[in-house]
BALOBA-1460 file (C-alpha; in Angstrom, 3 decimals):
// residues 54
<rec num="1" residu="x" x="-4.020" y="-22.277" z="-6.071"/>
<rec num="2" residu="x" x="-5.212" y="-19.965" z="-9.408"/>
<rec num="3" residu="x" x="-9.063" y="-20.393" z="-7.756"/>
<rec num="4" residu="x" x="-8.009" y="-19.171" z="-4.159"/>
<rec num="5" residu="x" x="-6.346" y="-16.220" z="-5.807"/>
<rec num="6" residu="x" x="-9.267" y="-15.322" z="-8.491"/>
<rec num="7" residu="x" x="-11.346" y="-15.263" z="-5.403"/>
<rec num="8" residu="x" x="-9.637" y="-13.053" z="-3.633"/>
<rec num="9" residu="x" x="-9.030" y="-10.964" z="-6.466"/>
<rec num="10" residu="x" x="-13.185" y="-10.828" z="-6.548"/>
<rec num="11" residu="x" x="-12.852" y="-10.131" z="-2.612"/>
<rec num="12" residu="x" x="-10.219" y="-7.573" z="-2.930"/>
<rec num="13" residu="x" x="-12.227" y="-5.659" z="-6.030"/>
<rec num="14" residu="x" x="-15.283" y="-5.925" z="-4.188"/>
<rec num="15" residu="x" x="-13.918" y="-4.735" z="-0.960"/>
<rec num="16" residu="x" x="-10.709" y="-2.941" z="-1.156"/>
<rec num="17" residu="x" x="-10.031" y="-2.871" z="2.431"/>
<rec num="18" residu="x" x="-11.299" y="-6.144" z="3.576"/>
<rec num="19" residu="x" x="-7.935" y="-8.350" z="3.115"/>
<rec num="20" residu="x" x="-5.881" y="-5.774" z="4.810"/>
<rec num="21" residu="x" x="-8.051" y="-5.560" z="7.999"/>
<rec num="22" residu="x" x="-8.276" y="-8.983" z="8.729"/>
<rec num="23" residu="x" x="-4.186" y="-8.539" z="9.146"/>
<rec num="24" residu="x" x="-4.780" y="-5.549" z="11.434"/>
<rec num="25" residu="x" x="-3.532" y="-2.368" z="8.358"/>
<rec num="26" residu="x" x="-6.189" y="0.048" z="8.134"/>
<rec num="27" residu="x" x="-6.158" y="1.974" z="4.769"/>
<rec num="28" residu="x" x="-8.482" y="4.662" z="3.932"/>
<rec num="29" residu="x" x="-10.725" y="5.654" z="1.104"/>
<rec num="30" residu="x" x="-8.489" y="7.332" z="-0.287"/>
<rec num="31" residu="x" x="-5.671" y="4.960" z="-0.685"/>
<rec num="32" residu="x" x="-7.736" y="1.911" z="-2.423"/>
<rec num="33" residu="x" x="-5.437" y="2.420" z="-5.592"/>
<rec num="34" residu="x" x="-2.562" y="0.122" z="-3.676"/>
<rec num="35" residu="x" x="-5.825" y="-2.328" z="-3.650"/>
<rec num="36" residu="x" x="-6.445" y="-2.096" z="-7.268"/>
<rec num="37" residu="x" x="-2.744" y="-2.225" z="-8.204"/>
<rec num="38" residu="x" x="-2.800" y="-5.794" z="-5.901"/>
<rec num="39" residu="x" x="-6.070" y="-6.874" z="-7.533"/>
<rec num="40" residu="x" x="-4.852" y="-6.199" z="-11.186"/>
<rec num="41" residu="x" x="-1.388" y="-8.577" z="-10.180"/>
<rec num="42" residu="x" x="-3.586" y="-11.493" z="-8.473"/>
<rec num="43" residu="x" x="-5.482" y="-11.625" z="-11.848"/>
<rec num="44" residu="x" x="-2.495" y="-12.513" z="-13.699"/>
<rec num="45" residu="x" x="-0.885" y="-14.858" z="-11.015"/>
<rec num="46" residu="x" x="-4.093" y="-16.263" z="-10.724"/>
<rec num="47" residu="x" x="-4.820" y="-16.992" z="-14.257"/>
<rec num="48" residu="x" x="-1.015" y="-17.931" z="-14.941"/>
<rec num="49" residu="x" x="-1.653" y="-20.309" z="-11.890"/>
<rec num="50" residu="x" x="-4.649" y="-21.748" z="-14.237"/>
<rec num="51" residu="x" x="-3.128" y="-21.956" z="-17.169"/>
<rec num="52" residu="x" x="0.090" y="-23.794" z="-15.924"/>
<rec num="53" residu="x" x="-1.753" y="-26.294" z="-14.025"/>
<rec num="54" residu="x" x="-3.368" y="-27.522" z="-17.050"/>
C-alpha cells in the first residue's frame, strides 16, 4: 500500500493534473497548488504506510 502511494505521489509531483483527468476533473495551471497540497499528504500516508508495515 505505502509503494502504490509513493508512486503516485512521484506521478502527482511530476504531473499535477494527470490523476485528476483520468477521473474526468480538469484543473488548470493555475490551480496545481490543490495538487501539491495532495502530493505533500500522500508522502506522509505513504511513508506512515511503510513504516507501520514493518
Amino acid at each position: 500500500m505505502g509503494v502504490v502511494t509513493l508512486a503516485a505521489l512521484v506521478m502527482l509531483a511530476v504531473l499535477p493534473a494527470a490523476i485528476p483527468s483520468t477521473v474526468g476533473i480538469t484543473i488548470g495551471s493555475d490551480e496545481y497548488l490543490l495538487s501539491y497540497f495532495v502530493t505533500a499528504a500522500e508522502l506522509g500516508i505513504g511513508v506512515l504506510s511503510i513504516g507501520a508495515a514493518r
